[in-house]
C-alpha positions in Angstrom: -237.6 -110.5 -33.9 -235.7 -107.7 -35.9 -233.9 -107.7 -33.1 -232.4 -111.1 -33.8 -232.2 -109.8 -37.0 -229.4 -107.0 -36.7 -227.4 -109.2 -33.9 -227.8 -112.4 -36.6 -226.6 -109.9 -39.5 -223.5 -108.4 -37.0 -221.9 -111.8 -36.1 -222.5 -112.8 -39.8 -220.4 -110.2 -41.3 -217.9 -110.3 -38.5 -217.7 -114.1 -39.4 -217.4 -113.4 -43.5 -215.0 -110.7 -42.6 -212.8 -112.5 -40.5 -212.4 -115.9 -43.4 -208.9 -116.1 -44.8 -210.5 -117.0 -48.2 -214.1 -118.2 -50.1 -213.2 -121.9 -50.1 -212.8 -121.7 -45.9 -216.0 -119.6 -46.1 -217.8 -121.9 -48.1 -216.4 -124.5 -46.1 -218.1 -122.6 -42.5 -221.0 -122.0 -44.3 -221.5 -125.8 -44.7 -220.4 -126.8 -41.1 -223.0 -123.4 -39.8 -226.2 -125.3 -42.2 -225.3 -128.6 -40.9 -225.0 -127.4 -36.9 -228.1 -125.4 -37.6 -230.0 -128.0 -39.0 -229.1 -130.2 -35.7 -230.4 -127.1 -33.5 -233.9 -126.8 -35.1 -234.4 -130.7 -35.8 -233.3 -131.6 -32.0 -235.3 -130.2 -28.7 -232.6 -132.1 -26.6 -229.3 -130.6 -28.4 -230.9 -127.4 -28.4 -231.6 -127.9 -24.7 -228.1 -128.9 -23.8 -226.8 -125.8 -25.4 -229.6 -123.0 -23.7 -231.2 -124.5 -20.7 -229.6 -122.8 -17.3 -229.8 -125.8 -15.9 -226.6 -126.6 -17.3 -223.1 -125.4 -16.9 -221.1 -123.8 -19.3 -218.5 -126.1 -19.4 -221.1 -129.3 -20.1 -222.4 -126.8 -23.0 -218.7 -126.5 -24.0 -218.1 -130.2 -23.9 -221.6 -130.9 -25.8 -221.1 -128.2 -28.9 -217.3 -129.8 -29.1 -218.8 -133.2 -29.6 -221.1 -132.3 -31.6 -218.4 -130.2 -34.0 -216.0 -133.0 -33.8 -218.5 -134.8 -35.7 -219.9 -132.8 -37.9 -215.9 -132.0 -38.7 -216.4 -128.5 -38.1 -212.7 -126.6 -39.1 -211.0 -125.2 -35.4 -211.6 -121.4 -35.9 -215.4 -122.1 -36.6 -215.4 -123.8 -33.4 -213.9 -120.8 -31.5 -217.0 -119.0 -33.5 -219.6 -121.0 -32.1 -217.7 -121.0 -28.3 -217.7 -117.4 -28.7 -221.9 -117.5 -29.6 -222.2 -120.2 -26.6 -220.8 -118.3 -24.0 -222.8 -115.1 -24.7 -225.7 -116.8 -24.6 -226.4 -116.6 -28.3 -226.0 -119.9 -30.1 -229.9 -119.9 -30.5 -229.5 -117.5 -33.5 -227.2 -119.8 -35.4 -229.5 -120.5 -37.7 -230.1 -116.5 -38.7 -226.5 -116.0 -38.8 -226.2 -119.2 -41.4 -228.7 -117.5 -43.5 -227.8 -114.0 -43.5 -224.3 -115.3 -44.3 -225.5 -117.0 -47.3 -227.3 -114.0 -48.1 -223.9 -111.6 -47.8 -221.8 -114.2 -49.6 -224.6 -114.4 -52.7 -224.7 -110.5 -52.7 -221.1 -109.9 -53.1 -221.1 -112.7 -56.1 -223.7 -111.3 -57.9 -225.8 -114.5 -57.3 -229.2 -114.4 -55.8 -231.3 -117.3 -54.2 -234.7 -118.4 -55.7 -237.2 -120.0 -52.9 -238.7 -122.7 -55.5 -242.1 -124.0 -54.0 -244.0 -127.0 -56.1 -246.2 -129.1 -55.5 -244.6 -132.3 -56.0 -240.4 -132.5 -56.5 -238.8 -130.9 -59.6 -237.3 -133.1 -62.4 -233.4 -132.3 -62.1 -234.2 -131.8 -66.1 -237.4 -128.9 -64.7 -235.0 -127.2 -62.0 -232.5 -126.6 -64.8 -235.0 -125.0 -67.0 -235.7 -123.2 -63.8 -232.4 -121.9 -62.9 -231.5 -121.0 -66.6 -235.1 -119.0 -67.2 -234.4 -117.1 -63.2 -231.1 -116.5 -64.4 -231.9 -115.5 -67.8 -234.5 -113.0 -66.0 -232.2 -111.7 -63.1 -228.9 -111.0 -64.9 -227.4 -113.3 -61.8 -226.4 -116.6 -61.0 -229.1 -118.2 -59.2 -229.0 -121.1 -56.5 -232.7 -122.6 -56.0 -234.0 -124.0 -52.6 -236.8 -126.6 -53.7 -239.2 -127.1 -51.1 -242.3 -129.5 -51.9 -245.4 -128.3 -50.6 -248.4 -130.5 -51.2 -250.7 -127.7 -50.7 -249.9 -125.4 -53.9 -252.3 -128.4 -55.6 -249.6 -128.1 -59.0 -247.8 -125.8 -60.2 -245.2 -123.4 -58.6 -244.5 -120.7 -56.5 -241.1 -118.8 -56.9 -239.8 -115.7 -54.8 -236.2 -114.0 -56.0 -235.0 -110.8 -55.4 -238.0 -110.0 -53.1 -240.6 -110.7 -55.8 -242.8 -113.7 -56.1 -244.5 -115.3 -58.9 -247.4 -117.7 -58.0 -248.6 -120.1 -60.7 -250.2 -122.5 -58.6 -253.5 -123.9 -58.8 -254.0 -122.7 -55.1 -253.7 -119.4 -55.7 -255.9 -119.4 -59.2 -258.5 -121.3 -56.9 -258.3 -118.5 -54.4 -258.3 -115.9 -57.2 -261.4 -117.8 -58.6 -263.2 -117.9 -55.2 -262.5 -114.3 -54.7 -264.0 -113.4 -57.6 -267.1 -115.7 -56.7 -267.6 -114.1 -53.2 -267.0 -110.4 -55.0 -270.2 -111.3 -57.6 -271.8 -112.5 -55.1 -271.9 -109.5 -52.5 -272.7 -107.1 -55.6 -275.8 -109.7 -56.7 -276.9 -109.1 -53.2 -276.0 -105.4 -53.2 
């Protein structure tokens, strides 16, 4: 795994590195999420692209298919041929992600992983942002995820903290604190 890690975080730097300007950055970064979201949603794209069964011209002819409609910009597509061919188009996804990460650090942004239990308001993630931000000292970008489990409330992680004010964790808190009484009662 941190293997995939440092060879994500090398082709991600040569990529940001080798962008003529942020606007044709920002404009990979979106093709990368959207080819990337493809990859992990479908077994049979991903298959097409990995499996030895097929040759590396069929891969070529299915990733420029699949760029042609996504409207991926030419030397994004030399990119990803470049990834295909050595056998590494699997860690698209990391590379996306760390070069968010890179392109958030040298802006003096940071990214807030926002989970609630039901959606956010657009009115509540504004709040949000402007409190992070008011916190941080940086520009923040939130990625909402819903997650049914948290009961209500929210959980957010920023800048490798994380603050948990769901009911899930007070109700594992609270049951923690039940179990501790009750192994010193018995004690």
């Amino acid at each position: 795994m941190a293997s995939k890690i440092i060879l994500a975080t090398r082709y991600a730097r040569a990529l940001a590195q080798s962008a003529k300007n942020e606007s044709i950055l920002s404009m990979w970064i979106v093709g990368l999420d959207s080819l990337s979201a493809l990859l992990l949603s479908s077994d049979a794209l991903r298959q097409s692209l990995t499996s030895p069964q097929f040759t590396i011209e069929s891969k070529r002819a299915v990733l420029a298919s699949v760029c042609d409609k996504l409207k991926i910009e030419t030397d994004l597509k030399k990119f990803l041929d470049v990834l295909l061919e050595a056998g590494r188009i699997v860690v698209l996804p990391e590379i996306s992600n760390i070069l968010k990460e890179e392109v958030l650090r040298s802006t003096s942004a940071a990214r807030a992983l926002v989970k609630s239990a039901v959606a956010l308001s657009p009115q509540q993630q504004k709040q949000l942002g402007e409190a992070l931000e008011a916190k941080t000292k940086k520009k923040i970008h939130l990625d909402l995820v819903v997650e049914p489990s948290l009961i209500a409330g929210i959980q957010v992680s920023v800048l490798g903290k994380t603050m948990d004010g769901s009911l899930a964790a007070c109700l594992d808190g609270l049951a923690r604190k039940l179990k501790d009484m009750h192994i010193e009662g018995n004690a």
